[in-house]
N, C-alpha and C positions, 0 to 999 in steps of 0.2 A: 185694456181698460177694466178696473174691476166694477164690482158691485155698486160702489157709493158715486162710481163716477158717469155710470151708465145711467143714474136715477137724476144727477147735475144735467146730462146731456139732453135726456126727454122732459128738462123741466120740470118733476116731480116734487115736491116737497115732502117726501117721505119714501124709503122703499116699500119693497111686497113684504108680506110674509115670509118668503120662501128669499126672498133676498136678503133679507133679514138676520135670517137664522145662517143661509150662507157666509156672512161675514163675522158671526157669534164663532162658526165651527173654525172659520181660520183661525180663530183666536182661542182653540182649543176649550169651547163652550160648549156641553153636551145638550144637544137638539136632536127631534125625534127624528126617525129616516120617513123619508118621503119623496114622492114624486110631483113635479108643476104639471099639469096635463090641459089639454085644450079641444079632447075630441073623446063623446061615452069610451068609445073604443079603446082609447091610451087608459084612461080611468079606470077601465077593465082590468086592462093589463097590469097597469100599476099595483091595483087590490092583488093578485095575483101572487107578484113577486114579495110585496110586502108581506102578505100574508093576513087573512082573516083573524080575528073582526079590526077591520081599518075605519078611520073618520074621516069623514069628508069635506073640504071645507071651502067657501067664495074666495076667490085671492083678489086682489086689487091694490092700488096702490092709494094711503089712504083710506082704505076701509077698516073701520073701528065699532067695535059695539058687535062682532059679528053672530053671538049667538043670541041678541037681540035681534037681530034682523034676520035670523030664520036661517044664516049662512053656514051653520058648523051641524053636522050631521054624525055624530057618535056612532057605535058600537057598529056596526055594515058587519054582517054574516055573509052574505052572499053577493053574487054579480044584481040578480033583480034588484036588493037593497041597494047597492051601488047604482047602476041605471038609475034610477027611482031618486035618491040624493042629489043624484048632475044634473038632472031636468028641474030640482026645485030651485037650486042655487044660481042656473046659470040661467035663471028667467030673470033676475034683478040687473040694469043697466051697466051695475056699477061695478060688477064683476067679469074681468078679465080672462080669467085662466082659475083654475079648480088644485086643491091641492089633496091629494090621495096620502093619510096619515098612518103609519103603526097608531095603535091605540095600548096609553100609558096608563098604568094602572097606578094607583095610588091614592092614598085618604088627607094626605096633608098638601095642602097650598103653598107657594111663598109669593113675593115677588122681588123682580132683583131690576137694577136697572141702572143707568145714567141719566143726571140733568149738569145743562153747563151754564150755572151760575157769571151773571153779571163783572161780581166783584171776586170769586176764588176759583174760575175754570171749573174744568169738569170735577163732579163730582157722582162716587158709586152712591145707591141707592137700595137698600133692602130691608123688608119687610115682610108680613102676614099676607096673602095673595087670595089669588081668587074673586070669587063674584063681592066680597065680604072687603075688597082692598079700601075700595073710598068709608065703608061704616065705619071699620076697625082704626083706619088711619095711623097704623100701629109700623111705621116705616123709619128709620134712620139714614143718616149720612156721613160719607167723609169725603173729604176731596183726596183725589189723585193724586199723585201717583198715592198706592193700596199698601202699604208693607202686610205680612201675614197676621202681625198682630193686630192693625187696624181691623184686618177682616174678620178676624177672631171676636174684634173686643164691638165689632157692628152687628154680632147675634148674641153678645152681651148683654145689649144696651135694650132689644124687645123688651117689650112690656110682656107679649106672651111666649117667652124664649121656652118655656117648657116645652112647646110642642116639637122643639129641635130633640128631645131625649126619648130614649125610650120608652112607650105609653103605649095600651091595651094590647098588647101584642106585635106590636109594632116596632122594630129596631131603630136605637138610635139615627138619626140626621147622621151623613158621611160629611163633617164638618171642613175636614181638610178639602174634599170637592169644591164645597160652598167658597170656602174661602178662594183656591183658582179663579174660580165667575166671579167673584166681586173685583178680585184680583186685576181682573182680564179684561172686564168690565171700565176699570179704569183706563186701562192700558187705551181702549178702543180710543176712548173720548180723547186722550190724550196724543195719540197718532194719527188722529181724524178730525183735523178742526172744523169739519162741513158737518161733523155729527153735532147735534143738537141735545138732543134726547135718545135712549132706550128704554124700552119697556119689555120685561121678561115677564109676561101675566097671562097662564100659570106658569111658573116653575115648580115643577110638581114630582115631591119625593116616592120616589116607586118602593116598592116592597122589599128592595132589599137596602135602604136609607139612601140612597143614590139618588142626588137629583139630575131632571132634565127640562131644558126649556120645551114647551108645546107651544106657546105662541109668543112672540117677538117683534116688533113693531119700530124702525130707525127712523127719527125726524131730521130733517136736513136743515142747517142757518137758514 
């Protein structure tokens, strides 16, 4: 049973986080590495192998808005700060299991994603990300199946495509990456008719123009 069928089976209307990002990586979607944990102790552990400074986060399923609601804990130095993040997170009802993150570095935002359109099936979805994605509203579309140009000619079509090039120090977007995720992106919707929706927000390009999903979010029919 995979991912999307284990979230059908307990009735969910969306996966976790971390389940999420699980079925992005089959589909060869670069996601931060992380551990799901459910005890300080594993938390510990996880920061550990991960490696200092990790982020910490509420998982649930259905949980949206989560560094509004106090749930994503950045930059953790040490085991105390870790401790100290599982006891604030896991006081809220609505969180299930804790998710111990690498922390990504990076200055630009994107966001990528799937909706499956009434009258054209799934379609990918990418644009400007971040806290900024509803102001900016700065997102385009194509439906499915992606060819490379599509994917290409959908960081075209930005209104703020410059911040795909290289600016203040900062190397070029790794476009051909980008274009795989939309690419794959499609693929999902299109091999998964229980998927609904994706949300990739942030997809966030790290310092060497590479991007990777940090948070991801699958709504179910």
């Amino acid at each position: 049973m995979n991912w999307i069928e284990q979230a059908q089976a307990r009735g969910s209307a969306s996966l976790t986080e971390f389940e999420s990002k699980q079925v992005l990586s089959r589909y060869g979607i670069p996601v931060t590495r992380e551990r799901e944990v459910f005890t300080p102790e594993a938390a510990l552990q996880a920061a550990e192998e991960i490696g200092y400074p990790v982020a910490l986060k509420g998982a649930g399923a259905g949980l949206l808005h989560k560094t509004d609601a106090g749930l994503v804990h950045l930059n953790l130095n040490d085991a105390e700060e870790v401790g100290q993040a599982y006891g604030a997170v896991t006081g809220d009802p609505a969180v299930s299991g804790v998710l111990v993150q690498e922390m990504i570095s990076g200055q630009r935002e994107l966001v990528a994603g799937l909706t499956r359109d009434p009258q054209f099936g799934p379609c990918a979805m990418f644009g400007l990300g971040g806290i900024f994605t509803e102001i900016l509203q700065d997102v385009v579309f194509r439906v499915a199946p992606l060819s490379r140009w599509d994917a290409r000619q959908m960081m075209e079509d930005l209104r703020g495509r410059e911040i795909l090039g290289g600016l203040r120090g900062m190397p070029p977007v790794d476009r051909e990456a980008l274009a795989d995720i939309l690419i794959a992106l499609g693929r999902i919707g299109l091999e998964n008719v229980a998927v609904r929706e994706i949300d990739v927000n942030p997809l966030i390009i790290q310092r060497d123009g590479r991007p990777v999903a940090v948070d991801a979010l699958i709504v179910l029919v």
